[in-house]
VODOPA-145672 format. One line per field, with one value per atom (N, C-alpha, C): residue number from 1; z negated, x, y negated. Coordinates in Angstrom, 1 decimal. Each point is the difference from the previous one (the first is absolute). Layout:
// residues N
num = [NUM:...]
up = [Z:...]
east = [X:...]
north = [Y:...]
***
This chain:
// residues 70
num = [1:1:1:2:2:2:3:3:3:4:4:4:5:5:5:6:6:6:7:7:7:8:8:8:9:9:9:10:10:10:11:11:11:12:12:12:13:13:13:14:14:14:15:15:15:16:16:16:17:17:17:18:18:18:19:19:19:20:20:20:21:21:21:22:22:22:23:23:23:24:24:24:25:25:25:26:26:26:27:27:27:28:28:28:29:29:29:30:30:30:31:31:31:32:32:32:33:33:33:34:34:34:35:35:35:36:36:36:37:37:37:38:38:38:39:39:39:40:40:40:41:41:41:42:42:42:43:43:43:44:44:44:45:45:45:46:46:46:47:47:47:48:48:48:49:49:49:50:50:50:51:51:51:52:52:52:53:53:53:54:54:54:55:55:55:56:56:56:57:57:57:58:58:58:59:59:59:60:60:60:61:61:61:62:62:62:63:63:63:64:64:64:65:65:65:66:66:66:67:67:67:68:68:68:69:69:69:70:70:70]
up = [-79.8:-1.0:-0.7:0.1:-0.8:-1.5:-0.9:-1.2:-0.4:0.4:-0.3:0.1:0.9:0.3:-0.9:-0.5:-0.7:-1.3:-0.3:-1.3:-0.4:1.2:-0.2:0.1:0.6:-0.4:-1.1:-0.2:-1.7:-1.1:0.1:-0.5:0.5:0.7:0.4:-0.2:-0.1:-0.6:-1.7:-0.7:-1.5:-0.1:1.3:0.5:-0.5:0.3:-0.3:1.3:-0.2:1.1:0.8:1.3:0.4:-0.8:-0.4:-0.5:-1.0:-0.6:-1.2:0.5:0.9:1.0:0.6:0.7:-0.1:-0.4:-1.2:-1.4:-0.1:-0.7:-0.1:0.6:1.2:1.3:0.5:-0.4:0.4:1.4:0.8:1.1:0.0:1.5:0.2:0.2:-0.8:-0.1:1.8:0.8:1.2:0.6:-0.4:0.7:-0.9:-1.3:-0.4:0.6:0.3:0.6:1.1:0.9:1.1:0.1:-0.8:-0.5:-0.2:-0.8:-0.4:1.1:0.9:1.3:1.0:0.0:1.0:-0.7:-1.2:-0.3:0.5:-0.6:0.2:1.4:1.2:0.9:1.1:-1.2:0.5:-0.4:-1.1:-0.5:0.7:0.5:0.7:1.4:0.9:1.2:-0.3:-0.8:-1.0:0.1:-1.1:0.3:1.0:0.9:1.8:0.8:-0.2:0.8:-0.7:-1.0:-1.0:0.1:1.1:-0.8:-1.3:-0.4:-1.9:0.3:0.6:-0.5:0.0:-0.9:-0.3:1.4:0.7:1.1:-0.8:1.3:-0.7:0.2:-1.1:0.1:-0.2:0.0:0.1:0.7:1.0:0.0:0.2:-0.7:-0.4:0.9:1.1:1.0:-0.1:0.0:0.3:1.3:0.2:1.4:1.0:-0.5:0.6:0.2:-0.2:0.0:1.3:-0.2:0.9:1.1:0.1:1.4:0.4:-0.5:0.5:0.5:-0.4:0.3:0.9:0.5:0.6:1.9]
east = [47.2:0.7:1.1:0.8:1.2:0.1:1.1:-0.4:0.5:1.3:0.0:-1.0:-0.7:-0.9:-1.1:-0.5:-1.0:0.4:1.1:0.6:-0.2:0.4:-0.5:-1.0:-0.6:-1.3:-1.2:0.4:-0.2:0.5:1.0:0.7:-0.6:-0.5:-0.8:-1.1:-0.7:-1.8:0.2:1.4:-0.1:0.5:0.1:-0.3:1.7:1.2:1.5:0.0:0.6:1.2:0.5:0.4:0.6:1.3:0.6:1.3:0.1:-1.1:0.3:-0.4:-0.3:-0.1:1.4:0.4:1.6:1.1:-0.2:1.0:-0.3:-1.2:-0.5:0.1:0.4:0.7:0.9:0.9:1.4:-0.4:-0.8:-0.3:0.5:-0.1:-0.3:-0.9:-0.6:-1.4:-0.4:0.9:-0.5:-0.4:0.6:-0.4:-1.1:-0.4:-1.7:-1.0:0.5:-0.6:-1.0:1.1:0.3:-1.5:0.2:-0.6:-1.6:0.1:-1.3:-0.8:0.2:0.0:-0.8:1.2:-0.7:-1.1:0.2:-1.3:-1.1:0.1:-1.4:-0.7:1.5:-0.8:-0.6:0.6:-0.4:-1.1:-0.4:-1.8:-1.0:0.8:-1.0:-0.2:0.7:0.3:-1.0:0.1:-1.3:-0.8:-0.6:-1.1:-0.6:0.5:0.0:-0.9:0.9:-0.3:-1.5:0.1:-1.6:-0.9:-0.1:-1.3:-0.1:1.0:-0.1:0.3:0.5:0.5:-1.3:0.1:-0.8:-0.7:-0.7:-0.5:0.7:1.1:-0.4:-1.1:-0.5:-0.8:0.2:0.5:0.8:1.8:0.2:1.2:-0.1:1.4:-0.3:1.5:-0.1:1.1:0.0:1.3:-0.1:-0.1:-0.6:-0.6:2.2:0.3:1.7:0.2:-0.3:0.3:-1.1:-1.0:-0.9:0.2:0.8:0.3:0.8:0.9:1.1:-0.1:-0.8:-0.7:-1.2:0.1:-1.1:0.2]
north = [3.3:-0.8:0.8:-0.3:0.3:0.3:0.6:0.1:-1.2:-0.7:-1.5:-0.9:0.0:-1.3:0.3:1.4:0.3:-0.5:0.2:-0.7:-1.1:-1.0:-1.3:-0.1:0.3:-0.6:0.9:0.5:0.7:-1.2:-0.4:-1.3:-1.2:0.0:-1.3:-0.4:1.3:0.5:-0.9:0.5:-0.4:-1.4:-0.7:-1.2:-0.5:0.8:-0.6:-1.1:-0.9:-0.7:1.0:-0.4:0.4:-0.4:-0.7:0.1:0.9:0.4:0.8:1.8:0.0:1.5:-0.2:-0.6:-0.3:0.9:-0.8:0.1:1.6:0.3:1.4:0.8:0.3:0.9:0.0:-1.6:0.2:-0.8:-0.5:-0.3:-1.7:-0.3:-1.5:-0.4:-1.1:-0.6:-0.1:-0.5:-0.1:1.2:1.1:1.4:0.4:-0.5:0.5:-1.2:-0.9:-1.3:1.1:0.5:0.3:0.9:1.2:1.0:-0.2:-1.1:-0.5:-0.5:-1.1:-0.2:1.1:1.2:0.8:0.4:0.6:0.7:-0.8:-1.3:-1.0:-0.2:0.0:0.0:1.3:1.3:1.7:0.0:-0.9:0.5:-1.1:-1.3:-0.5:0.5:0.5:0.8:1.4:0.2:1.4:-0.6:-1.2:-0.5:-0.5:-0.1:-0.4:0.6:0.9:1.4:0.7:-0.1:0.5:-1.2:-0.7:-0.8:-0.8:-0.1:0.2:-2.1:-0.6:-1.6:-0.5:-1.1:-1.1:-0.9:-0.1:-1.3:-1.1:-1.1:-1.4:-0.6:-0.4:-1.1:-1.3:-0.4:-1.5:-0.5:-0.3:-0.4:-1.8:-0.2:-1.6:-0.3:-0.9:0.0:-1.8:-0.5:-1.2:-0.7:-1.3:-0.8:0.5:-0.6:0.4:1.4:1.0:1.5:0.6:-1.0:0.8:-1.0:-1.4:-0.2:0.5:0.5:0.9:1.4:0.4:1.5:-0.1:-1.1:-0.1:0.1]
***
């Protein structure tokens, strides 16, 4: 992780907007969007890889979704 991305999400922990992590770095909300994003999907790719996710126990699919997939 970057010292930027660590930034943000140090700023994100204290639960800012993205628009107001933005503002506060001079950035574009879409590029902390951006930011935020990877991180979320680097720790679930982590949690993946560790064993660490939740089992579903429930998925709720509609009668049309599952004829389609079917």
């Amino acid at each position: 992780m970057t010292g930027r991305q660590q930034e943000i999400m140090d700023l994100r922990a204290l639960n800012l907007t993205p628009k107001q992590i933005a503002r506060k770095l001079g950035m574009k909300v879409s590029e902390v969007n951006a930011a935020i994003q990877n991180q979320a999907q680097q720790t679930t790719l982590d949690r993946l890889t560790k064993g660490e996710l939740d089992p579903v126990y429930q998925c709720l699919a509609s009668d049309s979704l599952i004829a389609v997939c079917s």
